[in-house]
C-alpha positions in Angstrom: -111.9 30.7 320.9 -110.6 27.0 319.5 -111.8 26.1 316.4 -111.2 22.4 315.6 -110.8 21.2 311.5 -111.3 24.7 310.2 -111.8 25.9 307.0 -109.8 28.8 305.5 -112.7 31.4 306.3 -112.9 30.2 309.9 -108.9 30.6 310.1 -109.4 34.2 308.8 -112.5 34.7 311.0 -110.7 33.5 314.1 -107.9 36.0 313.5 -110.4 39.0 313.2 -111.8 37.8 316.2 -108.4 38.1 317.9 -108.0 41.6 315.9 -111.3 42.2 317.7 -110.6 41.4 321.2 -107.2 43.1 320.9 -108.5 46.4 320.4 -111.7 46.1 323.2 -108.8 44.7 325.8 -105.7 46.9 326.1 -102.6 44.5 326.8 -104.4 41.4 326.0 -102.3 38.0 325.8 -102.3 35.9 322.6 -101.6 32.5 322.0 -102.3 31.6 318.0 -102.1 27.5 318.4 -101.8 25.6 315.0 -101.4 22.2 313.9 -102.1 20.9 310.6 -100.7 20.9 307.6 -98.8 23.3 305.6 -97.6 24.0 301.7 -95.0 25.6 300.3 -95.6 28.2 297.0 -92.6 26.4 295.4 -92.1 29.5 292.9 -91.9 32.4 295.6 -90.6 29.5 298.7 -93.7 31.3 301.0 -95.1 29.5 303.2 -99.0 28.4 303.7 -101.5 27.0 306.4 -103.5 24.5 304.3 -106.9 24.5 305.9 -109.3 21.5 305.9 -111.0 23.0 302.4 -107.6 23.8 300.8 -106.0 22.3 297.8 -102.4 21.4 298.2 -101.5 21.9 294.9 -102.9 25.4 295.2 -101.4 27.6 297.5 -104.5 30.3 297.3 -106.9 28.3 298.8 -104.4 28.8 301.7 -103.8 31.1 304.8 -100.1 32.8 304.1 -98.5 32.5 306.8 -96.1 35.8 307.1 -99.5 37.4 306.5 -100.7 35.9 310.1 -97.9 37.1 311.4 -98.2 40.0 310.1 -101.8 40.5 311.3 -100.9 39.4 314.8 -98.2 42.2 315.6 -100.6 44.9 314.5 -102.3 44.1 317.1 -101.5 46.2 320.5 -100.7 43.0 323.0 -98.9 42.7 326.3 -97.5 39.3 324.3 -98.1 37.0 321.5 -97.2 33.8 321.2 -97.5 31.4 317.9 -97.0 27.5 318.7 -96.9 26.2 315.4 -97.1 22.6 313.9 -96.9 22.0 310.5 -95.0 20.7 307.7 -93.9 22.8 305.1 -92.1 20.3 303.0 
């Protein structure tokens, strides 16, 4: 399902969605397709998706990004591809 300008809880829905699907499907096929901007927590050096309702200057009203990744290998996939775009400078 594309989602287009999303806001952090639509980035978080989307990737329950995916969660969802994943467990209904067995061997399912993901492709996670960002572009956007990103942040960097300058303290810790993690990076962040910034969705169109975060604050650059405040990295908690991001999506984490080794958390996505994180949530995308739990789930049981033939394959999971991430293209990402973004700038974490």
């Amino acid at each position: 399902m594309a989602q287009t300008k999303a806001t952090g809880n639509q980035i978080k829905a989307q990737v329950n969605w995916l969660q969802n699907i994943c467990e209904v499907f067995d061997g399912a096929q993901i492709i996670f397709y960002y572009a956007g901007h990103g942040v960097p927590d300058e303290s810790t050096k993690d990076a962040f998706l910034l969705p169109v309702d975060g604050n650059g200057s405040n990295t908690s009203t991001g999506y984490k990004l080794s958390s996505l990744y994180s949530r995308l290998s739990e789930n049981p996939t033939k394959s999971t591809i991430v293209l990402l775009d973004a700038c974490f400078s």
